[in-house]
N, C-alpha and C positions, 0 to 999 in steps of 0.2 A: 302038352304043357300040364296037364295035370296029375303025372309024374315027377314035380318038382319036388323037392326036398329042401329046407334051410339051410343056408351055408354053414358049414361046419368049419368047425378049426383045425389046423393041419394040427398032427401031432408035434412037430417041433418047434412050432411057434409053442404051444402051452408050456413044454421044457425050458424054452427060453424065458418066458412068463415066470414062471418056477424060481429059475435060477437067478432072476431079477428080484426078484420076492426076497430070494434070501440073501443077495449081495446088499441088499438094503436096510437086510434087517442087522447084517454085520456089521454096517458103518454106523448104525442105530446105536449099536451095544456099546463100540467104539467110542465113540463121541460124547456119550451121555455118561456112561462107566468109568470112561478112560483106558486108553488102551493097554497099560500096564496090570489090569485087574484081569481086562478079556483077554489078552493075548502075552502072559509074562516073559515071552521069550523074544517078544519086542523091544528094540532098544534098552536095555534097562540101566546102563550103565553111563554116568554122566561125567568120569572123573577127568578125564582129557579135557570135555568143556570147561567143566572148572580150572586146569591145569591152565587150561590158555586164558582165561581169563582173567586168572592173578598174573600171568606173566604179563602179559598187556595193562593191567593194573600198576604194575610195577614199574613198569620201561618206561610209561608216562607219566608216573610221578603222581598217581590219583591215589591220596592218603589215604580220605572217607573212602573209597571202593576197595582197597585190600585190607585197610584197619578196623572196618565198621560194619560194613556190608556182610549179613548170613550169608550163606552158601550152601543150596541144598544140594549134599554129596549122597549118590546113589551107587555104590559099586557093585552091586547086582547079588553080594554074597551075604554082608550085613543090612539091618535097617536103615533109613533112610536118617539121616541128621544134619544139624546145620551148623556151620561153623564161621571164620572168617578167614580169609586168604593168611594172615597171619599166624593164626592159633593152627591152619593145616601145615603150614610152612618151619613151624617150630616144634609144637609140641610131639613127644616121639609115640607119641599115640597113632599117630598119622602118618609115620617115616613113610610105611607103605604105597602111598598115593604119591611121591618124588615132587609134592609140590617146591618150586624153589623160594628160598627166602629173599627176601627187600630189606637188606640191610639199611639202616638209618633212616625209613620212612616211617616206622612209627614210633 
């Protein structure tokens, strides 16, 4: 017994340890940063949600939400800006994004 020695750590526990270390430290960066800053090739592109959610603006008849409400538009190639379901639906600045118009609700 007086050849004993302190337990030691396997080596692939400490790798595991390591690799914990840094999945932590990525969701660190993530969360606090934003993941659009750490990681740009992260979703960046929002124009479908916007797309669906003026149609669904529309089809229910919700004025304030397609005539009033910003809408931050992300299409991954320009800056970021904000518009409203209408002013994307009409003006031809925006043809590009195929938002459809709501005739007669505003």
């Amino acid at each position: 017994m007086g050849n004993k020695r302190g337990s030691s750590m396997a080596t692939s526990t400490i790798v595991l340890l390591v690799i914990a270390v840094l999945i932590l430290v990525v969701l660190i960066l993530g969360f606090t940063k934003g993941w659009s800053t750490f990681a740009p090739w992260l979703g960046s592109n929002n124009v479908d949600k916007v797309g669906n959610s003026c149609s669904v603006a529309c089809s229910t008849g919700a004025t304030y939400e397609f005539c009033s409400v910003d809408r931050e538009v992300n299409d991954g190639e320009n800056d970021k800006f904000e518009a409203t379901c209408e002013q994307l639906s009409t003006d031809s600045r925006f043809s590009l994004y195929n938002i459809d118009p709501c005739p007669n609700l505003c």
